[in-house]
C-alpha positions as CSV (number, residue, x, y, z in Angstrom):
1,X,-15.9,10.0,-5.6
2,X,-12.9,11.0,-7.2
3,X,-14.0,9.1,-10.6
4,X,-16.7,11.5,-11.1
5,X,-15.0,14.7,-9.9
6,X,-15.8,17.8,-11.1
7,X,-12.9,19.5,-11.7
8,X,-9.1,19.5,-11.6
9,X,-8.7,20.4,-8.5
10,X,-10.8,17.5,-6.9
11,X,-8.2,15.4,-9.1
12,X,-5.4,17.0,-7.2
13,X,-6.9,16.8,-3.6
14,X,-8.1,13.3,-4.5
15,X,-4.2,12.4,-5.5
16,X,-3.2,13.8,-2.3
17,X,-5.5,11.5,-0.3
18,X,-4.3,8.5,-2.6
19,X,-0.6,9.3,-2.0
20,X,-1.3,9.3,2.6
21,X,-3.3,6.5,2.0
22,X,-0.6,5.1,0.2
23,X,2.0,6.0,2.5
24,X,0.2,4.2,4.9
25,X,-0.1,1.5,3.5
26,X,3.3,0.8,1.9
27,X,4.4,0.8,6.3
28,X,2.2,-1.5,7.1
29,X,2.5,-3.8,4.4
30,X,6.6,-3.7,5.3
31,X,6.0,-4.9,8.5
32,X,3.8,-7.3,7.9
33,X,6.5,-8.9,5.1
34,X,9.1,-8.9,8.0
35,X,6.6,-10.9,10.2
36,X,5.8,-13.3,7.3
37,X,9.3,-14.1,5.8
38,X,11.6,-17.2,6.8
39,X,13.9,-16.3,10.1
40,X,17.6,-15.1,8.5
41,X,15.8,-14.6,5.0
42,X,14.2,-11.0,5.7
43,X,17.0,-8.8,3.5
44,X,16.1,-11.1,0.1
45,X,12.6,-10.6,0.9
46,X,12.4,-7.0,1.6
47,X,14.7,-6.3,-1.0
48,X,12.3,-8.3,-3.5
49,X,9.5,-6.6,-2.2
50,X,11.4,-3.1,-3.3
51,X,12.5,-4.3,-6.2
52,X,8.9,-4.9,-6.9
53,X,7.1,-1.5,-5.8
54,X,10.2,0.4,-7.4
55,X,10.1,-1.3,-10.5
56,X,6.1,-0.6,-10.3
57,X,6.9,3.2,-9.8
58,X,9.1,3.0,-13.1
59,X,6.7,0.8,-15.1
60,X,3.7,3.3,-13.6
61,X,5.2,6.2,-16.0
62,X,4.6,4.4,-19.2
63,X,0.7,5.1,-18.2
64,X,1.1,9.3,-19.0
65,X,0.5,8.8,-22.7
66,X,-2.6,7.0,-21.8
67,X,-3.6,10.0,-19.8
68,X,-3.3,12.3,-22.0
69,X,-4.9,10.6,-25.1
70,X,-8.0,10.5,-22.6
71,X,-7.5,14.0,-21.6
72,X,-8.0,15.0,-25.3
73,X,-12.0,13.6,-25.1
74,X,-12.7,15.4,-21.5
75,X,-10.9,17.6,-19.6
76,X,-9.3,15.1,-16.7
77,X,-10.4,12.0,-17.9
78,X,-7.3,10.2,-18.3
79,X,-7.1,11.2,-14.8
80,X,-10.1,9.7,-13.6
81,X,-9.4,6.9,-15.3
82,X,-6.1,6.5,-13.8
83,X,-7.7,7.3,-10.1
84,X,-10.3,5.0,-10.6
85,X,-8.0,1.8,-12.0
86,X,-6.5,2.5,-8.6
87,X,-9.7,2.3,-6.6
88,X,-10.3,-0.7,-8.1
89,X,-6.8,-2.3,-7.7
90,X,-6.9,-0.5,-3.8
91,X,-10.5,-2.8,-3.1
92,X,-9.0,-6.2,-4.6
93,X,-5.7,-5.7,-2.8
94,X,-7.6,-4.9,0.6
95,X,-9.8,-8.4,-0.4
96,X,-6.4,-10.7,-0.9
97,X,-4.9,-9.3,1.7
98,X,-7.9,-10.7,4.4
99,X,-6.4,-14.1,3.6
100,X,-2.9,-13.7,4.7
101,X,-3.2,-15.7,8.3
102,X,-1.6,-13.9,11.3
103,X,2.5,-15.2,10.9
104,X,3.7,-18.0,13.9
C-alpha cells in the first residue's frame, strides 16, 4: 500500500503507522532478548542489542541523499522506495524471527 501511494500525505500517514508498528516491535523484541540471553550476561547483551539499533538509526541517515536523488524522477519516490525496502526487510525479519525456539 504505501509503495504505490498517491500522494505525500499517504507517505506521512504510512510513516506514522511504520514508526507504532515499530515501536511495537522494538518492546517485544527487548524482551524476548532478555528471555534468550545467558543468566548474569543480560547488560552485555542488551547493551549490544542498542548498540546495534542505535548505530542502525545513525547509519539509516546516510539513505537521505538516496531519497532525494529519487525524489528528483517522481515526486515521493525516494520515499516509496525507502517505505518499501522496509516492507520488505519488516516480512524477512517476521520470517527469521518464527525460528527462534521458545527460551528454557
Amino acid at each position: 500500500m504505501l509503495f504505490f501511494s498517491p500522494s505525500y500525505e499517504y507517505i506521512i500517514f504510512g510513516g506514522a503507522i511504520l514508526g507504532i508498528a515499530t515501536g511495537a516491535f522494538m518492546s517485544s523484541n527487548w524482551a524476548l532478548a532478555t528471555d534468550l540471553v545467558p543468566k548474569g550476561e543480560g547488560a552485555r547483551y542488551l547493551g549490544l542489542t542498542n548498540l546495534a539499533t542505535a548505530g542502525g538509526a545513525a547509519l539509516a541517515r546516510l539513505i537521505g541523499p538516496v531519497i532525494d536523488f529519487l525524489n528528483n524522477y517522481a515526486p515521493a519516490l525516494g520515499y516509496r522506495v525507502m517505505l518499501g525496502a522496509c516492507f520488505i526487510y519488516m516480512v524477512i525479519g517476521s520470517l527469521l524471527i518464527i525460528k527462534i525456539k521458545k527460551a528454557r
